[in-house]
C-alpha positions in Angstrom: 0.0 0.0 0.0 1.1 3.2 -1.1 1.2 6.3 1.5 2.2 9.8 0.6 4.5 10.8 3.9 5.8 14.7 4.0 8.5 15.7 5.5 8.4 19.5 6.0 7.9 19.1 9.8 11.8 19.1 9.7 12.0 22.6 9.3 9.7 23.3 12.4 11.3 23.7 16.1 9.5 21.9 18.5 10.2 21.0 23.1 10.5 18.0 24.6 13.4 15.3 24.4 10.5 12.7 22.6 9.4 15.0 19.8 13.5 16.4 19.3 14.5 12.6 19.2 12.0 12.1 16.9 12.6 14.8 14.4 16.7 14.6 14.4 15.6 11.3 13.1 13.4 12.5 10.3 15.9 14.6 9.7 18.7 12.5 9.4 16.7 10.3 7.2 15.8 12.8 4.9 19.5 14.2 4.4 20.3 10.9 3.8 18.7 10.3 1.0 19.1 14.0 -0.2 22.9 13.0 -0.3 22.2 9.3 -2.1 20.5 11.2 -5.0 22.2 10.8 -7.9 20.9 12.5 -11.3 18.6 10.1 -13.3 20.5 11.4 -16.7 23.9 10.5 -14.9 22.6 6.7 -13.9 21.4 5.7 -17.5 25.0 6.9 -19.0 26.7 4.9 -16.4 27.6 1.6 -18.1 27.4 -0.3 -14.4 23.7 0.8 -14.2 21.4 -2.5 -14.6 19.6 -3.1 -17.9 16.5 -3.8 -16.2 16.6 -0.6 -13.6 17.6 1.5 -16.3 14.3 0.0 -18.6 12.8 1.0 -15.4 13.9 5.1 -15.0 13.5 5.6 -18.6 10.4 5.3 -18.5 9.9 7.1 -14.8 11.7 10.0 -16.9 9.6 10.1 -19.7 6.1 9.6 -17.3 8.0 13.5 -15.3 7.9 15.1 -18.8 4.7 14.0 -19.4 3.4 15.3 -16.1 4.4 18.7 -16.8 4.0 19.6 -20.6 0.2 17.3 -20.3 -0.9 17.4 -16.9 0.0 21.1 -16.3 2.0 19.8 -12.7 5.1 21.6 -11.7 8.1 21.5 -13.3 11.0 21.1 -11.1 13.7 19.0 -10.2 11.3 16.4 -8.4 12.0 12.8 -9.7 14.7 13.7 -11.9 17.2 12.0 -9.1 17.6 8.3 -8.6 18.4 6.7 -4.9 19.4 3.0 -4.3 18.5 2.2 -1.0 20.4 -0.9 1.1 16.9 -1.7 2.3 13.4 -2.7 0.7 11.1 0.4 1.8 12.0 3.6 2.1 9.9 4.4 5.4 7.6 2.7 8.0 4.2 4.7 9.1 2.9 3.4 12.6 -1.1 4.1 12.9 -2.1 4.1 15.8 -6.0 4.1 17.2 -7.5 3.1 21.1 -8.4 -0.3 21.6 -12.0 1.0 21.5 -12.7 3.5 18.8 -12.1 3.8 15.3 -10.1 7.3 15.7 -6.6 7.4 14.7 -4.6 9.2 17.2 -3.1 11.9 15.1 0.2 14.0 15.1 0.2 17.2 13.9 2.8 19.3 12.4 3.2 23.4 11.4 3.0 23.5 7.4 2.0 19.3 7.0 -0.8 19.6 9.0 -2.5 16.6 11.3 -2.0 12.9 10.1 -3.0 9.5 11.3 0.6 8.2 11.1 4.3 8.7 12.1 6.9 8.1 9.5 10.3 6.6 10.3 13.3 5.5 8.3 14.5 2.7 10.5 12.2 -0.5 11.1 13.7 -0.5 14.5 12.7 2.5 15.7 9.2 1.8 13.8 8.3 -1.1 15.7 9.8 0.5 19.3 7.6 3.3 18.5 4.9 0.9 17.7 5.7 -1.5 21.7 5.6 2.1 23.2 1.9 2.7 21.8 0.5 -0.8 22.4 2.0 -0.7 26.0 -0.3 2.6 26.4 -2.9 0.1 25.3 -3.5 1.1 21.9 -4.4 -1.0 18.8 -1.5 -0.7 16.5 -0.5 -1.6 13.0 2.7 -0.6 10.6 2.7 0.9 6.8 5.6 -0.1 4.3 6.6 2.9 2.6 7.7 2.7 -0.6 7.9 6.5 -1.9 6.7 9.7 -0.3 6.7 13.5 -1.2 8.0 16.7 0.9 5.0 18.5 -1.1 8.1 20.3 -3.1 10.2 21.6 -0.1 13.1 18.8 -1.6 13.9 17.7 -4.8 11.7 14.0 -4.3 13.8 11.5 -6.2 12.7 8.2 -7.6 13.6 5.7 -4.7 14.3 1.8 -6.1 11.6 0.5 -4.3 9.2 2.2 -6.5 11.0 0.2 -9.7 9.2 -3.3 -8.3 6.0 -1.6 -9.8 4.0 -2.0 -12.9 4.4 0.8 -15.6 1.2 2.1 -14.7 1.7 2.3 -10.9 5.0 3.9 -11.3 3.8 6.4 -13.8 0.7 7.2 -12.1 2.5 7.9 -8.1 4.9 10.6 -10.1 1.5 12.2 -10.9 -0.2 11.8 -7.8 2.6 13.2 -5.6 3.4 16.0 -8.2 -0.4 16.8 -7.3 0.7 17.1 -3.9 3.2 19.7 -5.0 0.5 20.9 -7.3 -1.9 21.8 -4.2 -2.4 20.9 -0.8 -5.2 21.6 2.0 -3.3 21.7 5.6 -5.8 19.2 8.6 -7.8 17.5 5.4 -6.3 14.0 4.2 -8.9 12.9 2.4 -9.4 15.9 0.5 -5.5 15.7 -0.4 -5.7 12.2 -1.4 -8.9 12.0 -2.9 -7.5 14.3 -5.5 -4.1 13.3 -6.2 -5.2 10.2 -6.7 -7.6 11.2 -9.1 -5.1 13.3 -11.2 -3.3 10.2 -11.2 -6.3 7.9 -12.8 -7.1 10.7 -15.0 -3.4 11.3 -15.8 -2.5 7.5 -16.4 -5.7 7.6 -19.0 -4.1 10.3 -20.8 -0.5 8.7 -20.8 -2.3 5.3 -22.2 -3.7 7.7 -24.6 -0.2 9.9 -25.8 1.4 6.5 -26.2 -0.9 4.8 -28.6 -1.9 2.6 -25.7 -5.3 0.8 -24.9 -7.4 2.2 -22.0 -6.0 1.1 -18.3 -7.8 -2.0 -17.4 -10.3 -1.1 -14.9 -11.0 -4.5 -13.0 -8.1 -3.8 -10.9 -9.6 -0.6 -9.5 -13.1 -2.3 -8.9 -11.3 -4.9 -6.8 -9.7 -3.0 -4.6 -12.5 -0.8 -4.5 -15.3 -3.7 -3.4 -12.2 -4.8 -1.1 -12.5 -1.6 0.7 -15.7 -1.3 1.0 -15.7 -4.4 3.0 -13.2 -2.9 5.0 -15.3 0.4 5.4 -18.2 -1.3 6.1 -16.2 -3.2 9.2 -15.4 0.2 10.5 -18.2 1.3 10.4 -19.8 -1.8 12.5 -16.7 -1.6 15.0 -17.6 2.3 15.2 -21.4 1.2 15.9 -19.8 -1.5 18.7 -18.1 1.0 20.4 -20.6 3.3 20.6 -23.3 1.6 22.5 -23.4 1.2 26.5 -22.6 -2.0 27.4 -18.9 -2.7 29.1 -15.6 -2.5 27.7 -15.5 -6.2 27.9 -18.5 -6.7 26.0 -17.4 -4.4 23.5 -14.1 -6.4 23.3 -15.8 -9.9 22.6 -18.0 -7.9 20.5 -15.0 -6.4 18.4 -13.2 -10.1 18.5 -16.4 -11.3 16.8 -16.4 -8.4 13.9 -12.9 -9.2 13.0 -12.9 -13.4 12.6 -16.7 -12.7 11.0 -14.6 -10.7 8.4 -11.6 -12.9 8.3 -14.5 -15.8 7.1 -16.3 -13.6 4.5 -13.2 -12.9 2.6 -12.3 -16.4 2.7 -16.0 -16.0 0.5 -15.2 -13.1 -1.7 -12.2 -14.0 -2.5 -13.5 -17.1 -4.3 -16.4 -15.6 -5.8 -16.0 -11.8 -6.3 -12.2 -11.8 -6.6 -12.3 -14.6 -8.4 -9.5 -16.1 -6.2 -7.0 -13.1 -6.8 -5.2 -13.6 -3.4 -3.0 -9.9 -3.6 -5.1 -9.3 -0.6 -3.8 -12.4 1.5 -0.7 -11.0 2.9 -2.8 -8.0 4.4 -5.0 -10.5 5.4 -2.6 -12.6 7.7 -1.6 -9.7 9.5 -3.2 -9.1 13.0 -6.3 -7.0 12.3 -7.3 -4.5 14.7 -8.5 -0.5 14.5 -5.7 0.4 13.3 -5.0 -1.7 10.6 -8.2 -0.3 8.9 -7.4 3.5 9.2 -5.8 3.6 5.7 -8.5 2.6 3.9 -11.1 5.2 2.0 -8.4 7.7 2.8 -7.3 7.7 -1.1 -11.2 7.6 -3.0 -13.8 8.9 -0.5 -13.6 12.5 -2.8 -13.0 10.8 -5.9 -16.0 10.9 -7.7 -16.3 14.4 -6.5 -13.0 15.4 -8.6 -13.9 13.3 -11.3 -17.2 15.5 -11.3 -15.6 18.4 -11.3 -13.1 18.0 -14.1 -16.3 16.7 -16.5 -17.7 20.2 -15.0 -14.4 22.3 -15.9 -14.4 20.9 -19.8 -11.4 18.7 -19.1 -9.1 21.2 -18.9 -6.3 20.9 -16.1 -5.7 24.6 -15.5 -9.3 25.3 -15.1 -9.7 21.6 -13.0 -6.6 23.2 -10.5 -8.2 26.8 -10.3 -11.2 25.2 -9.3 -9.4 22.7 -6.7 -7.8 26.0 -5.3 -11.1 27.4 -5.0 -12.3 24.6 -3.1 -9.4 23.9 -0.5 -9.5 27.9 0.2 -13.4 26.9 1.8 -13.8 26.5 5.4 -14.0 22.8 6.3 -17.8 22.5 6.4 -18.7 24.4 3.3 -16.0 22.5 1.5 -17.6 19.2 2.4 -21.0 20.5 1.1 -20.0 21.1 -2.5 -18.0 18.0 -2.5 -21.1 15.8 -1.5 -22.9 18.1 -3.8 -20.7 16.9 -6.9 -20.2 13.6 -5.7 -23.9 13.2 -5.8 -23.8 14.2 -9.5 -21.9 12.0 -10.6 -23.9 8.8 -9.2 
C-alpha cells in the first residue's frame, strides 16, 4: 500500500526530548537520502547501471515530462534523481488508534498539518515506536513505505523501491505526488488524497492515450475498490460496537467477533467476487485491529467528487486546479458541502 509521507515538519522547532528525538531522526533520514541522489540522466550513461533498472527510470523520466508539458503539474527537479537504498522500503508509518474507537490518534505538524501516522526510516525505531503505543494500550498496526513526497520543499527523487511496480503504478505515483506539489489543504487528508489520486487515474488515462496505448484496465480498481468497501463497512460496525453502553469487555468480545466474522467472508469473496485473486492475503494474515483499517477510504472517499468536477471544468487541467484552489481555500464544512454536492452528481 502506497502512502504519501511529508517531510516539511523538519523545518519546524519543537520542546520536549521525545518530539526532538524524533525529528533529528526525520531529519537524518531525509538528508540521507538527499545526499544518495544521484541525477537520473547520470545513472542511465553509467555503463554499471542494470539493464532492467535503467528500462525502469526511462520510462519514470519520460512519465516526469509527461506530467508537466500534459498534466500542467510543476516543473521542477522532483523525480529527476535516482536513490538506491540498502533496504526494501524507504519508510515505515505506525497508525495508531484506542483499543476502543475507530479514531486514529493523530500528530500534527506546522505547514504538514495533522495525520494519522508517524513516519520513520528505521524499522527498528518503527516497531519500538509501535511496543511504546501498544504498551499505552492502543491498537496498533505498521505501513511499508515505498515513496513519499516533501509537497516540493526537496527535490523527491525516484527511490528503487518504487522500480518493483508495474508501468502504470510507477507512472501514475509521479503524478499523484506532483499533485501534492500541485496543491495541498493543511488538517484534510482525504481531500489531499482523494484528489491526487484522481489526477493520477485521470493522468494514467491520458499517458495510455499519448502512447498509442489501450485504455487502463479497470478491474483492478473495482477490486480494490469492493475490497475496501468491506473494509469500510467493518469500521463502520466496530464504530457502531463502540458506541453503545454495554462494558468494555463486552465491547471487546463484540469487536473479537467483527474481525474473525470478516476474516471468514473474505475467505468468500475471494472465491467468488475476486475470483481467487489472493494480492489481498498477505494483508490479510496480519493481525487486524483499528488500526489496521485506518488507511483505507483515505485515497477515494472524494474521488467521484474530482472526477465531477473536471467533467464540469471541460477537461481542462488549469481550469480543473483553479477550481481545486477554489475549493481547498473553503472552510471545512462548506468544503464538504460542494463536495457531496458533486459527488452526488456523478452517481
Amino acid at each position: 500500500m502506497r502512502l504519501s509521507v511529508t517531510a516539511i515538519v523538519l523545518l519546524t522547532t519543537l520542546t520536549g526530548c521525545r518530539s526532538l528525538g524524533y525529528y533529528a531522526h526525520v531529519a537524518h533520514g531525509q538528508a540521507s537520502l538527499l545526499a544518495a541522489r544521484r541525477p537520473i540522466a547520470n545513472v542511465l550513461r553509467d555503463p554499471k547501471t542494470p539493464e532492467k533498472t535503467r528500462h525502469r527510470l526511462e520510462l519514470a523520466s519520460e512519465a516526469r515530462r509527461f506530467a508537466s508539458a500534459s498534466l500542467g503539474l510543476p516543473d521542477n527537479r522532483s523525480y529527476t534523481y535516482f536513490v538506491q537504498l540498502d533496504r526494501p522500503w524507504v519508510a515505515w508509518n505506525v497508525f495508531a488508534a484506542p483499543e476502543l474507537s475507530v479514531a486514529p490518534v493523530t500528530h500534527c505538524f506546522p505547514i504538514a498539518g495533522c495525520v494519522a501516522y508517524r513516519g520513520y526510516f528505521r524499522k527498528d525505531l518503527a516497531d519500538r515506536e509501535a511496543a511504546r503505543l501498544k504498551t499505552a494500550g492502543d491498537d496498533v498496526a505498521l505501513g511499508e513505505v515505498p515513496a513519499y513526497s516533501t509537497l516540493g520543499w526537496f527535490a523527491d527523487p525516484i527511490i528503487s523501491s518504487m522500480l518493483y511496480w508495474d508501468d502504470d503504478t510507477l507512472a501514475g505515483t509521479i503524478f499523484h505526488e506532483l499533485a501534492h506539489q500541485k496543491f495541498y489543504v493543511k488538517d484534510d487528508s482525504s481531500f489531499n488524497e482523494s484528489y491526487a489520486s484522481f489526477v493520477e487515474e485521470e493522468g494514467v488515462r491520458e499517458w495510455h492515450t499519448a502512447r498509442g496505448l489501450p485504455p487502463p484496465d479497470e478491474k483492478d480498481g473495482e477490486l480494490d475498490g469492493s475490497f475496501t468497501a468491506r473494509v469500510l463497512a467493518l469500521r463502520d460496525r466496530l464504530g457502531s460496537i463502540y458506541a453503545t453502553q454495554d462494558s468494555d469487555e463486552t465491547k471487546r468480545v463484540a469487536k473479537a467477533e467483527a474481525f474473525e466474522v470478516f476474516r471468514g467472508d473474505y475467505v468468500q469473496w475471494r472465491a467468488t467476487v475476486a475470483g481467487g485473486d489472493r494480492r489481498y492475503d498477505r494483508w490479510m494474515a496480519k493481525p487486524l485491529n483499528n488500526a489496521a483499517l485506518l488507511p483505507f477510504g483515505l485515497y477515494d472517499t472524494w474521488k467521484p467528487s474530482f472526477a465531477a468536477l473536471f467533467e464540469r471544468c471541460g477537461r481542462k487541467w488549469p481550469v480543473f486546479f483553479a477550481r481545486v484552489k477554489e475549493l481547498g481555500k473553503k472552510a471545512p464544512a462548506e468544503r464538504t458541502r460542494e463536495l457531496e454536492a458533486l459527488k452526488s452528481s456523478a452517481r
